[in-house]
C-alpha positions, 0 to 999 in steps of 0.5 A: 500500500503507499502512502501519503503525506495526509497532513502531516507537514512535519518535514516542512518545519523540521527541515531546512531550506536555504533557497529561502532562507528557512532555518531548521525548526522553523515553521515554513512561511509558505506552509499552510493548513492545506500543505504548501501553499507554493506546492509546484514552485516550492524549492528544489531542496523541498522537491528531492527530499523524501520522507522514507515514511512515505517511501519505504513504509518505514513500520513507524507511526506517521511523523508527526505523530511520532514527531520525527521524521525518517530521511 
């Protein structure tokens, strides 16, 4: 079965993204109750990360419930 991001937005907190001069452990200003509200232009740096919980099923609970993410 794959999986989705669903709502969890955690990666776009946690992670840092220096084409727009977002530290690490930042909210994102480009993050909104429906995900990325600049989904499609967002940053390179956020279109090759990938959440090994979305990719490889990682038997770990959702990040933002288990409040990590998998990289």
């Amino acid at each position: 079965m794959k999986r989705g991001c669903g709502d969890c937005q955690l990666c776009c907190t946690l992670l840092p993204i220096s084409e727009i001069g977002k530290p690490a452990n930042t909210r994102c200003n480009f993050q909104s109750s429906v995900g990325c509200a600049i989904y499609g232009k967002h940053p390179e740096s956020c279109r090759q990360w990938a959440c090994d919980w979305v990719r490889h099923n990682a038997p770990v609970r959702r990040p933002d419930h288990s409040h990590y993410v998998i990289d």
